[in-house]
C-alpha positions as a Markdown table, in Angstrom:
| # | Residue | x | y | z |
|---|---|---|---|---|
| 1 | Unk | 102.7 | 143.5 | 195.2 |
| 2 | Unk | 102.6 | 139.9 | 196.9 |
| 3 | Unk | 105.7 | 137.6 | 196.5 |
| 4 | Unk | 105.2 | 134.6 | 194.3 |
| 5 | Unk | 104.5 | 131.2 | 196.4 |
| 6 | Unk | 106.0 | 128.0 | 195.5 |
| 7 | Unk | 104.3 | 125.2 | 193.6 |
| 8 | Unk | 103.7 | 122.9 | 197.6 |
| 9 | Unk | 103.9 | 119.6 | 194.9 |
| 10 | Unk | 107.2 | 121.0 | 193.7 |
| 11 | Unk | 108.6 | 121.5 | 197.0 |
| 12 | Unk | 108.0 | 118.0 | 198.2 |
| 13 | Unk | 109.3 | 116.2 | 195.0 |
| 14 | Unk | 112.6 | 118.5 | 194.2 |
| 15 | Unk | 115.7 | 119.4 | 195.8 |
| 16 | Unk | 118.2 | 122.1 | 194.8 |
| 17 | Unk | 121.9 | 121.0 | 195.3 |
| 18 | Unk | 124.6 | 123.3 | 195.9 |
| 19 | Unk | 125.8 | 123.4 | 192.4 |
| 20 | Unk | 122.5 | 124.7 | 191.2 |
| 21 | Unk | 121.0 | 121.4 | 189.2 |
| 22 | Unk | 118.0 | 119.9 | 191.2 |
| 23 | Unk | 117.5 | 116.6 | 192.5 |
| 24 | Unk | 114.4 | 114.0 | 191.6 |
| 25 | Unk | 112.9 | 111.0 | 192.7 |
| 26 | Unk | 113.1 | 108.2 | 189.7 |
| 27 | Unk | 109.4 | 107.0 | 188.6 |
| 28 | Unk | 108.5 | 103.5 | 188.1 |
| 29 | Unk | 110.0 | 102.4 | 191.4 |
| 30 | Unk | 106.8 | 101.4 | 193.6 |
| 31 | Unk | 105.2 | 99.0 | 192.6 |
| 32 | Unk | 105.1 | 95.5 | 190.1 |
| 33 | Unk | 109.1 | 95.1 | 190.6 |
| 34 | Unk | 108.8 | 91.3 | 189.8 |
| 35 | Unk | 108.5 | 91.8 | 186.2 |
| 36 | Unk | 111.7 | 94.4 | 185.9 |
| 37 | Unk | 115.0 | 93.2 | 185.5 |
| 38 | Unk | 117.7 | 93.8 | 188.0 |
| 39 | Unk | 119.6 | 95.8 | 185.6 |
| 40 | Unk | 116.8 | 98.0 | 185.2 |
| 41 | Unk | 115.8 | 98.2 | 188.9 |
| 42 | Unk | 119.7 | 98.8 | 190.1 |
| 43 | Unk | 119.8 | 101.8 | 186.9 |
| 44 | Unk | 116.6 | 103.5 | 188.9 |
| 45 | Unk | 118.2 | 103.2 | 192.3 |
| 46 | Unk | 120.9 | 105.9 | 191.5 |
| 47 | Unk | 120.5 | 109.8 | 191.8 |
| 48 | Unk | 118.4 | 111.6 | 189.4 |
| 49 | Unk | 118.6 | 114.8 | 187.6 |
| 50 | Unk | 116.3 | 117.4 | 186.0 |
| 51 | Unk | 116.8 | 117.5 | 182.6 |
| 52 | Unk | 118.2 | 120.9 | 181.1 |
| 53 | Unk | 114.5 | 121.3 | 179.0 |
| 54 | Unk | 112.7 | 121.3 | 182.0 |
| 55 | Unk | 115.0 | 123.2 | 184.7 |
| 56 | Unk | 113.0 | 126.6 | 183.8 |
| 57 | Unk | 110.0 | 125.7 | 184.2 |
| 58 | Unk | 111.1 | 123.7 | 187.7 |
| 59 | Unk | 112.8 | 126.6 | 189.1 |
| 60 | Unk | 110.2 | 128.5 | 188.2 |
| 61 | Unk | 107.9 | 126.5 | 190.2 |
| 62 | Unk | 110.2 | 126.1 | 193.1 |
| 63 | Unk | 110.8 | 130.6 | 192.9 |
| 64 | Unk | 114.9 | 129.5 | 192.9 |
């Protein structure tokens, strides 16, 4: 039988890090920042997690 392929979509937006948790862009970043606080904007800027609910299904996609 075949081996599974990755989800291509998933491999460009996620990231596995050493310890296992994978790394995510933030949404709502792009576009219309003129309107968004600073506090908001700077809160965005940091590094982003999957959240435990959806690791499954993301390392599913990613065949990690």
């Amino acid at each position: 039988m075949p081996k599974m392929k990755s989800v291509s979509s998933a491999l460009k937006r996620f990231k596995v890090k050493k310890n296992g948790s994978i790394k995510r862009g933030s949404a709502f970043r792009s576009h219309i920042l003129t309107k968004k606080t600073q506090k908001r904007k700077r809160n965005l800027r940091g590094p982003q997690t999957i959240a435990n609910s959806d690791l499954s299904r993301v390392k599913t996609m990613l065949n990690a």
